[in-house]
C-alpha positions as a Markdown table, in Angstrom:
| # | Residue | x | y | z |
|---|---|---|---|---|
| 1 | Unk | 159.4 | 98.8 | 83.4 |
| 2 | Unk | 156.0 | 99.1 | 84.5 |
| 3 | Unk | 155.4 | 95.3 | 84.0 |
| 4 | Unk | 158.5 | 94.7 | 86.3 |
| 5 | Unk | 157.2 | 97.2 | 89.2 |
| 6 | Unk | 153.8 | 95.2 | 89.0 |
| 7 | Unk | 155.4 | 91.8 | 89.3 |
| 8 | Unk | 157.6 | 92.7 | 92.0 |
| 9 | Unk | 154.3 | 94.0 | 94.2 |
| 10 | Unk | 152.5 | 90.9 | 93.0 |
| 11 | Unk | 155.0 | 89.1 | 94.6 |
| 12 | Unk | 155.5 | 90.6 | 97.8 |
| 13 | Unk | 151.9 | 90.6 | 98.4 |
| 14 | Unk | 151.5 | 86.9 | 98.6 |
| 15 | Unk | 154.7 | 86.6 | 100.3 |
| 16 | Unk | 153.0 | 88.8 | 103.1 |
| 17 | Unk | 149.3 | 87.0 | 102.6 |
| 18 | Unk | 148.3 | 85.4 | 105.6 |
| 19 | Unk | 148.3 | 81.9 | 105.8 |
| 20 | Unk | 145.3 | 79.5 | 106.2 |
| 21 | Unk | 144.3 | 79.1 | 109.9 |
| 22 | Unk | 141.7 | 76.6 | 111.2 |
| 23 | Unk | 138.4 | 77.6 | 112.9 |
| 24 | Unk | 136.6 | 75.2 | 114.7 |
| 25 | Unk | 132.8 | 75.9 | 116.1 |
| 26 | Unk | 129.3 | 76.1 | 114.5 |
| 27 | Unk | 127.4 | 77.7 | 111.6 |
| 28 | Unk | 125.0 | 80.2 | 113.1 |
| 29 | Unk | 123.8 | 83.3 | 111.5 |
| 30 | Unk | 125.4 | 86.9 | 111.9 |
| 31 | Unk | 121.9 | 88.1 | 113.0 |
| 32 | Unk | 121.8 | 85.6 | 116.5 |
| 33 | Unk | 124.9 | 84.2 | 117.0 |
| 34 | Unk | 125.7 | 82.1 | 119.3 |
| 35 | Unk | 121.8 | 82.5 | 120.8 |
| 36 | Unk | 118.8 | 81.7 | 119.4 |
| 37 | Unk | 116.3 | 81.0 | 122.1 |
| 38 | Unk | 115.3 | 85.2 | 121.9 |
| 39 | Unk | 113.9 | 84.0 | 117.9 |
| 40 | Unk | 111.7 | 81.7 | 119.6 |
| 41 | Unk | 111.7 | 79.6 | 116.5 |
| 42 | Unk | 112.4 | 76.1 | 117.9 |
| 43 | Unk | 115.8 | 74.3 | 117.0 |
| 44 | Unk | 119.1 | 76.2 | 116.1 |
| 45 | Unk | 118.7 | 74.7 | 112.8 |
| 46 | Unk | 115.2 | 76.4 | 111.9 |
| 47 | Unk | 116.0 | 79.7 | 113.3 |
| 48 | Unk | 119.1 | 79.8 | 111.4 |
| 49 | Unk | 117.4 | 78.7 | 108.1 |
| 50 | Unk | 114.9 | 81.4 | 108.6 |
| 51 | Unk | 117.3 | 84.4 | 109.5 |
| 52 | Unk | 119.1 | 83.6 | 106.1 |
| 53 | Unk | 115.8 | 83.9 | 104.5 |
| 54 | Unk | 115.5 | 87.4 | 106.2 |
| 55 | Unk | 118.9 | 88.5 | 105.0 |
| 56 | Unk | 121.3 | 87.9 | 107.1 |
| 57 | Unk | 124.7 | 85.6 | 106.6 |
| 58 | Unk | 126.1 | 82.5 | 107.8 |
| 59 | Unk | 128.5 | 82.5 | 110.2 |
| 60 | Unk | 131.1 | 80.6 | 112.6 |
| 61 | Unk | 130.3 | 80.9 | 116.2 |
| 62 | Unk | 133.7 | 79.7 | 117.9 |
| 63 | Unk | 132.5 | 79.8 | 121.5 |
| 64 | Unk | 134.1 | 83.3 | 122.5 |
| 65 | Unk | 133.5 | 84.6 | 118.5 |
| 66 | Unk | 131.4 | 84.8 | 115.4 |
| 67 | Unk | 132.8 | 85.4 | 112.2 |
| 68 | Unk | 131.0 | 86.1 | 108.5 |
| 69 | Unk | 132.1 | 83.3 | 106.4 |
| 70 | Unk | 132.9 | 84.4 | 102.6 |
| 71 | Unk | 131.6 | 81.0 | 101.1 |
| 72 | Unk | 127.7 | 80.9 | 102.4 |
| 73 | Unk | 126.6 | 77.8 | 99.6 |
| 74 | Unk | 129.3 | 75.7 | 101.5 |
| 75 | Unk | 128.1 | 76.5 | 105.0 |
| 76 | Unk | 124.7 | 76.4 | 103.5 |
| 77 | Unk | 125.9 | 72.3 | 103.7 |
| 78 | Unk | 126.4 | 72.5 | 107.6 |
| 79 | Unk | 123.6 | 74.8 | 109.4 |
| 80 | Unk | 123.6 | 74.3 | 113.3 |
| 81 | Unk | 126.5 | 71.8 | 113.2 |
| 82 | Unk | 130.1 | 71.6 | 114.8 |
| 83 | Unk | 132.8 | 72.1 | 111.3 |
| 84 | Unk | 136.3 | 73.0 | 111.0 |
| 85 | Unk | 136.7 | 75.8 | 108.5 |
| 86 | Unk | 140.2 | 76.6 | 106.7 |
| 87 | Unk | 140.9 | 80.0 | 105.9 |
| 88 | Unk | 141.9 | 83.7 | 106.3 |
| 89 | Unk | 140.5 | 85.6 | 108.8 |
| 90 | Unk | 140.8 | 89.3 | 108.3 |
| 91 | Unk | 140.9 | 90.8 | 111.6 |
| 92 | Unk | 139.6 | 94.3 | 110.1 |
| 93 | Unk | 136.3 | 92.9 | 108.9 |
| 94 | Unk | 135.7 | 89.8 | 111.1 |
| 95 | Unk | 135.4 | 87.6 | 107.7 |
| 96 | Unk | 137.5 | 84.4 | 107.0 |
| 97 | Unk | 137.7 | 84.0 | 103.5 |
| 98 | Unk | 136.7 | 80.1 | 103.6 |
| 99 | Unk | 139.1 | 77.8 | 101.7 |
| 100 | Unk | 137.2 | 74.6 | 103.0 |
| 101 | Unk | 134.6 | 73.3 | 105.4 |
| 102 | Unk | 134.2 | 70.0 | 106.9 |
| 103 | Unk | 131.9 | 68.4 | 109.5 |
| 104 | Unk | 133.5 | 67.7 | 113.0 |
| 105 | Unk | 133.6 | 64.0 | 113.6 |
């Protein structure tokens, strides 16, 4: 009985998951955003390097947005450049749970 109950639940939770949505923008850092002249550390690139080293995450800065990406050694890949990331953004949190990541042709 018990097994039954759990498969039924398992299966209306991924009949309610959310599906994967596309995010277009850049990978920045949660600590600066879409701004990083304040660093004063000299390209996007560097500064964004550098706040990793200091702890904080990468990140999708959408123009309006930025969002903590689950998968920082894939948007290691991409630092200061335009992608398209594939995933599930949880409202709540602000995090999209990164399925893929691709450079912007």
């Amino acid at each position: 009985m018990k097994k039954t109950i759990a498969t039924i639940l398992a299966s209306a939770a991924l009949m309610w998951a959310a599906a994967d949505q596309t995010f277009t923008g850049t990978i920045t850092d949660s600590m600066c955003g879409a701004d990083h002249k304040a660093m004063n550390m000299g390209t996007d690139a560097k500064c964004v390097t550098e706040c990793v080293k200091m702890g904080s995450k990468y990140a999708l800065y959408d123009g309006k947005n930025t969002y903590a990406l689950s998968d920082q050694k894939a948007a290691s890949w991409y630092v200061a450049k335009k992608v398209t990331v594939t995933g599930t953004l949880n409202e709540r949190t602000r995090i999209i749970r990164v399925t893929s990541i691709a450079a912007v042709k």
